[in-house]
Structures are given as structure tokens and as C-alpha cells.
C-alpha positions in Angstrom: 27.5 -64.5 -52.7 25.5 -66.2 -49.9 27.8 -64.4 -47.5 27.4 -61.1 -49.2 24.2 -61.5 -48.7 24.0 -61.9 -45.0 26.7 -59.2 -44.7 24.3 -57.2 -46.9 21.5 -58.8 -44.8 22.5 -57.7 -41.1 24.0 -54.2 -42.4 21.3 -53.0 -44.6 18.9 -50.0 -44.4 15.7 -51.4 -44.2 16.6 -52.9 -40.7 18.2 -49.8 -39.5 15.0 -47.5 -40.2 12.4 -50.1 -38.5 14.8 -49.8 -35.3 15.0 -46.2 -35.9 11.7 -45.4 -36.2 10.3 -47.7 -33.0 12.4 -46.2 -30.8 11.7 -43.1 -30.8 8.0 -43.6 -30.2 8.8 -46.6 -27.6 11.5 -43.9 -25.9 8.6 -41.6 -25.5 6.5 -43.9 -24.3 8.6 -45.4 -21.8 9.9 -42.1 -20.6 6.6 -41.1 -19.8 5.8 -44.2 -18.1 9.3 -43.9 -16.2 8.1 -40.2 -14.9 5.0 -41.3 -13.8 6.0 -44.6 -11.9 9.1 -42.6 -10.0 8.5 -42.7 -6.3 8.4 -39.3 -4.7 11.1 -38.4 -2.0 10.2 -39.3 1.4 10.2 -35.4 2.2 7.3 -34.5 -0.4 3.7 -35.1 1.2 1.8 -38.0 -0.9 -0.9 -35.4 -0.6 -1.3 -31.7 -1.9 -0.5 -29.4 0.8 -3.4 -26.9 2.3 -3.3 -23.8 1.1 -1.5 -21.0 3.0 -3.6 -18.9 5.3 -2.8 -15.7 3.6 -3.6 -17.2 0.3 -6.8 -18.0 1.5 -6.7 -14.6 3.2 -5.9 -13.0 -0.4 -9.1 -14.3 -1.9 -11.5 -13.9 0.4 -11.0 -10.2 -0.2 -11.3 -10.0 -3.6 -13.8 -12.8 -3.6 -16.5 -11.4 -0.6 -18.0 -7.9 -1.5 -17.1 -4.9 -0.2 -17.5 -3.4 3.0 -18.2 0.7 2.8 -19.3 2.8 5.9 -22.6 4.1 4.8 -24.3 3.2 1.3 -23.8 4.2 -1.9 -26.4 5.8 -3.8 -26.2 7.0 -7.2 -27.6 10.3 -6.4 -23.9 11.1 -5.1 -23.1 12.1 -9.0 -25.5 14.7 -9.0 -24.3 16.4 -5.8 -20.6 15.4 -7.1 -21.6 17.2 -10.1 -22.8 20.7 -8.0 -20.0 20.6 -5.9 -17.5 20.2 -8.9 -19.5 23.1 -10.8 -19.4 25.4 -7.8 -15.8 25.0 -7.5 -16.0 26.0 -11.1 -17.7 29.2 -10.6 -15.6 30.0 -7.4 -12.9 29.4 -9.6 -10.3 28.9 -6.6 -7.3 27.3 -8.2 -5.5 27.3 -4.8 -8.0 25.8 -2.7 -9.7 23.4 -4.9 -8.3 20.9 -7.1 -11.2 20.8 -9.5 -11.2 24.5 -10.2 -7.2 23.9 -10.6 -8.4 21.1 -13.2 -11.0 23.0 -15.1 -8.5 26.4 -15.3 -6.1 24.1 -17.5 -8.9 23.6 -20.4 -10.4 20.7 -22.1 -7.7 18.6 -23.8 -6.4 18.2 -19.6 -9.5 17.4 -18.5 -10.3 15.1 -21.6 -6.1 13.8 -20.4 -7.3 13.3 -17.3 -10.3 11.3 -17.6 -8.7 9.1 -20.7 -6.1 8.4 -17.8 -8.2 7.4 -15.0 -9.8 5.2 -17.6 -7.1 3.4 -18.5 -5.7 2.7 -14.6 -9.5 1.6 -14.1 -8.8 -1.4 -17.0 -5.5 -2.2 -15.5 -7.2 -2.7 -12.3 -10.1 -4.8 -13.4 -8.0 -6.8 -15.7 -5.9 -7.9 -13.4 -8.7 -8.7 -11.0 -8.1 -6.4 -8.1 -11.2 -5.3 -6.5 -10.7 -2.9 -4.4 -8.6 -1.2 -6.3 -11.1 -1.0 -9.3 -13.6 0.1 -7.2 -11.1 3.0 -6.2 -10.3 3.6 -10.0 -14.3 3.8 -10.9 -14.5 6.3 -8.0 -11.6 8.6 -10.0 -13.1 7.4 -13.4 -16.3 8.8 -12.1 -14.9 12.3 -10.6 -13.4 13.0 -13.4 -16.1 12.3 -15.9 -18.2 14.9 -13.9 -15.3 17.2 -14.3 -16.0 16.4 -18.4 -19.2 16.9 -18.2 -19.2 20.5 -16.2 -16.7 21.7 -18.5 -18.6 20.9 -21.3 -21.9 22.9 -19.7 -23.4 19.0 -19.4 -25.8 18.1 -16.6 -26.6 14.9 -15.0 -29.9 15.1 -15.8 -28.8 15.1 -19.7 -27.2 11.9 -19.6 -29.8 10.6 -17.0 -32.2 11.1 -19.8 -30.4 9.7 -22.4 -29.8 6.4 -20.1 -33.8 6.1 -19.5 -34.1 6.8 -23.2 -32.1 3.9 -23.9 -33.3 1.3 -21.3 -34.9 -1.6 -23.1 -33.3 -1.0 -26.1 -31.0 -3.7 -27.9 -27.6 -2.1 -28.2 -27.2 -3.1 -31.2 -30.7 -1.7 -32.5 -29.1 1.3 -30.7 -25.9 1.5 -32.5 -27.7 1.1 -35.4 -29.6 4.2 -35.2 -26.6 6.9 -34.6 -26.6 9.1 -36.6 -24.5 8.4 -39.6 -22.6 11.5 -39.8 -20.9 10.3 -36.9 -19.7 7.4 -38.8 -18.5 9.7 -41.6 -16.8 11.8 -39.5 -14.5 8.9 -37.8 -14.1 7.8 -41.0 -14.6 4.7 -39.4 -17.3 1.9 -38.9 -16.1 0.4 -35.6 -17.8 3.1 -33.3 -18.8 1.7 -29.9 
């Protein structure tokens, strides 16, 4: 029996799961420490390398603000918005791409703005600069070309902008109208 025992003894479970469980843990641990004490080849710099001059080229231009011949002025949407109505009146479809824009009808304009909105996101989101500025520019056009064909002048939304200045927009939120609400049949307006 004694030598059952140690036959028992050296081939049992309870010795088995200590050595299964420690390993596992120790063959983490020393893995790690294996990685981290491996020298590195001789042809790998000790160092992290510089960065690449057009890397460094790269984000200096979306980093440093833009250059633009001239300055911008925000009084450019109002004479955007006369030239944009007069190609209205004119109603040139050949010659003028507004007029061409407006002769389609609302749901293309509305088409055309929601698009122009969209590849303005893109551009911000993925943090190109230039190109959102480009994107705002056609965002911008585009809303004018809303607004004339919807009879809607600057000076409207101008109004309703001063009107609003100061106000918490959540105060504002809170005080459209709530037909609006009812209407969307939703609660998550803007």
C-alpha cells in the first residue's frame, strides 16, 4: 500500500493542477520579460528616427493657418447672395450655373446643398484643412442658392443670428415652437 501511495503520490491531480496553473502565469511573465530584454539588431537605430521631411511638411500645412490673397469678409454672402439672385432673374441656364441650378426646382437645390454638407463633414473629419475650407466655400454657395430659391435674404438670417447672440442654445431650443416638434414627430430637433 505504501507504494501505492507514492505511485498515487507522484501521479495524482492535485500536483498536476499547481504545475498547470503556475505556468501559465510564469510563461507570461517570462515571455514578456524575454521580449523586453531581446537586443535589437545592429541595423535598427537604438534611437527613434527623425521624422521624414515631408511628414513634417504634411503638418505644417494642416497645422499653420491659411494663406488667402486678399481677406475674407463676411459681407461676401450678401453680394454672393445678389449675384446668385440676378442670375436668377436673368434666368440664363447656358451661361450661368446657378440659374442652371435654380431652373431644376427645390428638391435639387435642397440635393445639392445636403451634398456639399455632407463632403464638408468628410473633410473636417478626417482633418483636412484645406480642403474643408474648400467644402465650407461650396457649403456656403449653395446655401445662398437655398435661400434665393426660397425668396430668403441675408438680412433675414442676419437678424435671426443677432436675435440669438447671447442666448443659451439650449434656452433657445427650448423655446421653438412646439409645433415643430409635433410635426417631426420627433424630440431630437437640433
Amino acid at each position: 500500500m505504501a507504494k501505492d501511495s507514492k505511485v498515487a503520490g507522484k501521479t495524482g491531480t492535485k500536483p498536476k493542477k499547481k504545475q498547470a496553473a503556475q505556468p501559465k502565469g510564469a510563461a507570461k511573465k517570462t515571455v514578456k520579460k524575454a521580449a523586453a530584454a531581446l537586443p535589437l539588431p545592429a541595423s535598427l537605430p537604438a534611437v527613434p528616427l527623425k521624422t521624414p521631411k515631408r511628414v513634417r511638411k504634411a503638418e505644417s500645412h494642416h497645422l499653420a493657418p491659411l494663406s488667402f490673397p486678399g481677406t475674407g469678409e463676411a459681407t461676401i454672402l450678401d453680394r454672393l447672395w445678389n449675384t446668385v439672385e440676378g442670375r436668377r432673374v436673368a434666368g440664363d441656364v447656358n451661361a450661368s450655373h446657378s440659374a442652371r441650378l435654380l431652373s431644376r426646382g427645390t428638391p435639387k437645390v435642397a440635393q445639392k446643398l445636403g451634398e456639399e454638407a455632407v463632403e464638408c463633414v468628410i473633410e473636417a473629419t478626417l482633418g483636412n484643412r484645406r480642403e474643408t475650407v474648400m467644402e465650407s466655400a461650396d457649403l456656403l454657395y449653395h446655401l445662398v442658392v437655398v435661400w434665393v430659391d426660397a425668396g430668403i435674404r441675408p438680412e433675414e438670417v442676419w437678424g435671426e443670428l443677432t436675435k440669438r447672440e447671447g442666448i443659451s442654445g439650449i434656452v433657445e431650443k427650448a423655446s421653438r415652437p412646439k409645433g415643430l416638434v409635433r410635426a417631426a414627430r420627433t424630440t431630437k430637433l437640433p
